[in-house]
C-alpha positions as protocol buffer text, in pm:
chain_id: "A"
residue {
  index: 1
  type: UNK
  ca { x: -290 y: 382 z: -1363 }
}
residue {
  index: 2
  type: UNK
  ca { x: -334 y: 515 z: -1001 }
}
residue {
  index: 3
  type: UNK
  ca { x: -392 y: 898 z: -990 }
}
residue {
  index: 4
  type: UNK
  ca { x: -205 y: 896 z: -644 }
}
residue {
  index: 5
  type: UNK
  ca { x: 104 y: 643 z: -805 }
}
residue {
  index: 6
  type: UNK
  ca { x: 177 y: 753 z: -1161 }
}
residue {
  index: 7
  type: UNK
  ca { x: 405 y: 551 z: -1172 }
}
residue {
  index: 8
  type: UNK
  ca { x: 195 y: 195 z: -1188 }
}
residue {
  index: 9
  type: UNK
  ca { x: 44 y: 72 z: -1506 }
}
residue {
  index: 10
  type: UNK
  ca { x: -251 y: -17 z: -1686 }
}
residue {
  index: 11
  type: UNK
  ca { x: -323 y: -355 z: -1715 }
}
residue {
  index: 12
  type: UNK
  ca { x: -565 y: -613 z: -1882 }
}
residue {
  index: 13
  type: UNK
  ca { x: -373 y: -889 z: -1684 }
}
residue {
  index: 14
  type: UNK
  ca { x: -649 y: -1035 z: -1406 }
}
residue {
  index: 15
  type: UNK
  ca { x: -548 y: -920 z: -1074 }
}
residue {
  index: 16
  type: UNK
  ca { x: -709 y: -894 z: -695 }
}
residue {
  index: 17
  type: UNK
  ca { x: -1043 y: -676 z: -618 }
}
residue {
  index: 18
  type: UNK
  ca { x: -1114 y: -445 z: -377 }
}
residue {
  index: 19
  type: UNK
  ca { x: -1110 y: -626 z: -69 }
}
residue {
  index: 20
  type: UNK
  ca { x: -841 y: -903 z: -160 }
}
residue {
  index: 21
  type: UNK
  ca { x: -624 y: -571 z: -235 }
}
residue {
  index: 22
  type: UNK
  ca { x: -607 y: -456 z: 130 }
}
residue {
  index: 23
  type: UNK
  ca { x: -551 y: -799 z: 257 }
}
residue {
  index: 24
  type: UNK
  ca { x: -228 y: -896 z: 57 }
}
residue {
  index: 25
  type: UNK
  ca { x: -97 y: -527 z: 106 }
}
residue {
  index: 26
  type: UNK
  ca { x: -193 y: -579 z: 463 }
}
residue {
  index: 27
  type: UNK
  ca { x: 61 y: -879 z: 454 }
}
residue {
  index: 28
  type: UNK
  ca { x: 327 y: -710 z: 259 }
}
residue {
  index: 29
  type: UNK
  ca { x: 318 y: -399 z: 454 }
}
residue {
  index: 30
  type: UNK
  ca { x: 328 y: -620 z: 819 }
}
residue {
  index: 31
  type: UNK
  ca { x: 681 y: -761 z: 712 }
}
residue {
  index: 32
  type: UNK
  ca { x: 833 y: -454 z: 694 }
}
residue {
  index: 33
  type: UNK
  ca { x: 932 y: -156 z: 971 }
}
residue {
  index: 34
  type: UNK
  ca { x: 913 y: 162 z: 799 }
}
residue {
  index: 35
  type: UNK
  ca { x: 724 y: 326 z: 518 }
}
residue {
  index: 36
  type: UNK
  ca { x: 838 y: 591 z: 291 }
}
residue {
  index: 37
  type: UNK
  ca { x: 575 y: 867 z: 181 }
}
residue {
  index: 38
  type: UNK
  ca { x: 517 y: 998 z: -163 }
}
residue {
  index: 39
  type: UNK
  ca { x: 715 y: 724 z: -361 }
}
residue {
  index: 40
  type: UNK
  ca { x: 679 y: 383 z: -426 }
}
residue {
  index: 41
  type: UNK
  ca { x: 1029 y: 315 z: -335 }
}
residue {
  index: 42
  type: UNK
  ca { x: 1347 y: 524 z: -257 }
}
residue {
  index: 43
  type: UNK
  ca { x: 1691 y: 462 z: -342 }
}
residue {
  index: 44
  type: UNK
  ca { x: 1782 y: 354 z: 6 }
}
residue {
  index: 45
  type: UNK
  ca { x: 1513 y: 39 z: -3 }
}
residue {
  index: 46
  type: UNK
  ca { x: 1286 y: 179 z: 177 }
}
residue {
  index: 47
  type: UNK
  ca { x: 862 y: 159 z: 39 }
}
residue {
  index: 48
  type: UNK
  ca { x: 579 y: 315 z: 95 }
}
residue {
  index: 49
  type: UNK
  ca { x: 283 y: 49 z: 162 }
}
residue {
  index: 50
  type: UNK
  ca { x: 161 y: -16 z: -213 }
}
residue {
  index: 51
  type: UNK
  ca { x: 551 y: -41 z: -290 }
}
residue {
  index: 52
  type: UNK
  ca { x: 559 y: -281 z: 3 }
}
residue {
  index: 53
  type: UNK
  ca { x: 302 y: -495 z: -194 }
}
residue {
  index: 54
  type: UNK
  ca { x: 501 y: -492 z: -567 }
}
residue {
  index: 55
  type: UNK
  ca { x: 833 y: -592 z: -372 }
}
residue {
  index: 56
  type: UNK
  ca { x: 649 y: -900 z: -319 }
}
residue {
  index: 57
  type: UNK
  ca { x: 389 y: -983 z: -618 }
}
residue {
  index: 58
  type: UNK
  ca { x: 323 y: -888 z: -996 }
}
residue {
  index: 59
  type: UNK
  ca { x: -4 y: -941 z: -991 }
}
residue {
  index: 60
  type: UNK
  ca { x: -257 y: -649 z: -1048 }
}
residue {
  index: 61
  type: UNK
  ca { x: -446 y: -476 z: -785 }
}
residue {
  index: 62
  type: UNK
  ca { x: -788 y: -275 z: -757 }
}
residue {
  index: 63
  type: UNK
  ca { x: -674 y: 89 z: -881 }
}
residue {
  index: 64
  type: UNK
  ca { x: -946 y: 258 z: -645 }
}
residue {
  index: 65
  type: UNK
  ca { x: -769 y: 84 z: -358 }
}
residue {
  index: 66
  type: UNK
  ca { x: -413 y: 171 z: -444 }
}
residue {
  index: 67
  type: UNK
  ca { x: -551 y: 537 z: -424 }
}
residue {
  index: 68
  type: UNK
  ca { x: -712 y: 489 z: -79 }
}
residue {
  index: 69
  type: UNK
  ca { x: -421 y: 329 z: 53 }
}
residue {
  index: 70
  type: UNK
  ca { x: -165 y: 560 z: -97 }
}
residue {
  index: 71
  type: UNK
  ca { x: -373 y: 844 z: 34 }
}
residue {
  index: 72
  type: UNK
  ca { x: -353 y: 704 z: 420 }
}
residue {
  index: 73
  type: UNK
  ca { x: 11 y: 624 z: 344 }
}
residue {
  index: 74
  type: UNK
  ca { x: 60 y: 956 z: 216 }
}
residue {
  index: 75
  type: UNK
  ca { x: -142 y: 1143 z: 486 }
}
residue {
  index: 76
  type: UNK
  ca { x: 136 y: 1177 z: 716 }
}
residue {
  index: 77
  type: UNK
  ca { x: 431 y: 1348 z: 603 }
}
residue {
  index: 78
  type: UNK
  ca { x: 629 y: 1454 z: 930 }
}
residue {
  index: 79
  type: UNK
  ca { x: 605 y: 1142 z: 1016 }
}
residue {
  index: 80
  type: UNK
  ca { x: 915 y: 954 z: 1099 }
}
residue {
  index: 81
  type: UNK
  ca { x: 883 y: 610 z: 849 }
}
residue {
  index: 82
  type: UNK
  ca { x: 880 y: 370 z: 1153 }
}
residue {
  index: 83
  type: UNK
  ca { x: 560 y: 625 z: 1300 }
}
residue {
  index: 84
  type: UNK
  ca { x: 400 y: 599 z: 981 }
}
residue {
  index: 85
  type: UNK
  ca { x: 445 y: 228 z: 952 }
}
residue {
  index: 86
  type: UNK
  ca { x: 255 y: 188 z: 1301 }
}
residue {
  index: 87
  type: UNK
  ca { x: -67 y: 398 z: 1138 }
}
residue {
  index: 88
  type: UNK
  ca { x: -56 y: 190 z: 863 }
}
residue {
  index: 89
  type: UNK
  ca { x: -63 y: -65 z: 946 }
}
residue {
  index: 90
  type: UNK
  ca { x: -253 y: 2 z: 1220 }
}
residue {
  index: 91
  type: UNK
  ca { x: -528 y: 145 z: 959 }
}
residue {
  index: 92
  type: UNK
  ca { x: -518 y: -152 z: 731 }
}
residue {
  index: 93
  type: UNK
  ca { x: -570 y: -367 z: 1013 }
}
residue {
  index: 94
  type: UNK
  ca { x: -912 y: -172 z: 1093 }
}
residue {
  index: 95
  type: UNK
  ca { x: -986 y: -207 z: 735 }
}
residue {
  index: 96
  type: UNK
  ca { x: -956 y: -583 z: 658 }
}
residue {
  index: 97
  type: UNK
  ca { x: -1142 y: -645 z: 1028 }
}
residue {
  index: 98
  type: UNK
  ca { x: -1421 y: -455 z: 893 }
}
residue {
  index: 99
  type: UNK
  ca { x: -1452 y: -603 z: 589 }
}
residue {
  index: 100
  type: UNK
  ca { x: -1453 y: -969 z: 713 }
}
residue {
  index: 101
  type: UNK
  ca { x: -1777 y: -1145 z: 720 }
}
């Protein structure tokens, strides 16, 4: 379980590491507009960027980056959800370039 999302689950099901993590929530989060802060998802379908990710896939993810990303995510609460989509993403972009070879 993420300290940041106590919502998510343990699991012993295989899932991605570290680095696979912020590619495929990279992908999820660039198909989407907006991002929601401090939930995983609201009412209204609107997701924050981890939420972005379990819209799309069951499969497990590193817990230590669902707390870094979910911290960024979470960083800016005044934020309208389309400006916080644009640091995001912008962030995760910066983090998967720096983490190819």
């Amino acid at each position: 379980m993420s300290r940041l999302r106590p919502t998510l689950v343990t699991t012993t099901s295989p899932g991605l590491g570290h680095d696979a993590t912020y590619f495929r929530v990279l992908q999820a989060v660039a198909g989407r507009r907006a991002l929601i802060h401090g939930r995983l998802d609201d009412p209204h379908g609107g997701t924050c960027a981890i939420g972005a990710y379990f819209r799309e896939a069951d499969i497990p993810i590193d817990t230590k980056a669902i707390d870094e990303i979910a911290a960024y995510n979470d960083s800016f609460p005044r934020l309208s959800s389309t400006e916080r989509w644009r640091k995001v993403i912008a962030w995760l972009r910066f983090q998967t370039k720096a983490m190819a070879p």
